[in-house]
C-alpha positions in Angstrom: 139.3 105.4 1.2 138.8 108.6 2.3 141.6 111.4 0.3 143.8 113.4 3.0 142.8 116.4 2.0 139.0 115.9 2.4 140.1 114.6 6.2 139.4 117.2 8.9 140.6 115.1 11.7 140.8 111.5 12.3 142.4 110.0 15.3 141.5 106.3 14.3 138.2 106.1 16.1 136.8 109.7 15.7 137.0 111.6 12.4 135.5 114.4 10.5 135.3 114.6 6.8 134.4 116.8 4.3 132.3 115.9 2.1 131.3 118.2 -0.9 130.8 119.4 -4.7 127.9 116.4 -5.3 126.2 119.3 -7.0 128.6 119.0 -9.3 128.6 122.9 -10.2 124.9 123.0 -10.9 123.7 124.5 -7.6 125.5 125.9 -4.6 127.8 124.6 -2.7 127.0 122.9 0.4 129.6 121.7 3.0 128.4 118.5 4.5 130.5 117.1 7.1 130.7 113.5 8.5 131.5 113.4 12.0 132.1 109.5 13.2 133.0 108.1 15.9 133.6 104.5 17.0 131.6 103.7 13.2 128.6 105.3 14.0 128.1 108.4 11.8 126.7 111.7 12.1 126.0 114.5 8.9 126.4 118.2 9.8 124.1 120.0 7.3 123.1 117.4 4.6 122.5 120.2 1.9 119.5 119.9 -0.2 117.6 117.0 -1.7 119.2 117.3 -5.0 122.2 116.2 -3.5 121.1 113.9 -0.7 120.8 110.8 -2.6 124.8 111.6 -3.8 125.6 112.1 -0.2 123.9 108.9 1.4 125.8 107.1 -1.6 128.6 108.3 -0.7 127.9 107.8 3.4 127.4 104.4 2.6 130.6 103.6 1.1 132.5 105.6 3.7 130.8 104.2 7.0 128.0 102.1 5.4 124.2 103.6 5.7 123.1 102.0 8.6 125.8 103.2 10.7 124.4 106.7 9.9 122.8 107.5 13.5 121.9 111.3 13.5 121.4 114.6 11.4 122.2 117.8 12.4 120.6 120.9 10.6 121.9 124.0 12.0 119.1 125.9 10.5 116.0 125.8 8.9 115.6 126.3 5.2 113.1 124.5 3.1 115.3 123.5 0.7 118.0 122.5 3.0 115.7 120.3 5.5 113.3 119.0 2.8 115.7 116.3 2.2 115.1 114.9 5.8 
């Protein structure tokens, strides 16, 4: 179950949440989004690989992880790609 405040949008069958803080205060903040639609998900900007095994945790509880189909990286960063 997803908290209200953490949905963006969500019309049933497409939704985007937030997701966010898995670095617990320790590094900065990235602000990963899950777009799905119809079950199938997508991560906007996955944040580094400190996080990602938090994130796919989470993914996997939300949409489960092999109903993760793409991710997006707006830009390139070692440190924000490496976890791909």
């Amino acid at each position: 179950m997803v908290p209200e405040e953490r949905k963006i949008f969500d019309n049933g069958s497409h939704k985007n949440i937030l997701l966010e803080d898995f670095g617990h205060g320790e590094m900065v903040q990235a602000n990963v989004h899950l777009i799905v639609d119809n079950g199938q998900g997508m991560i906007l900007d996955p944040g580094g690989h400190k996080v990602f095994k938090h994130l796919l945790s989470e993914i996997g509880s939300l949409i489960g992880i092999d109903n993760l189909r793409y991710i997006f990286l707006s830009h390139q960063d070692p440190g924000y790609c490496c976890c791909c």
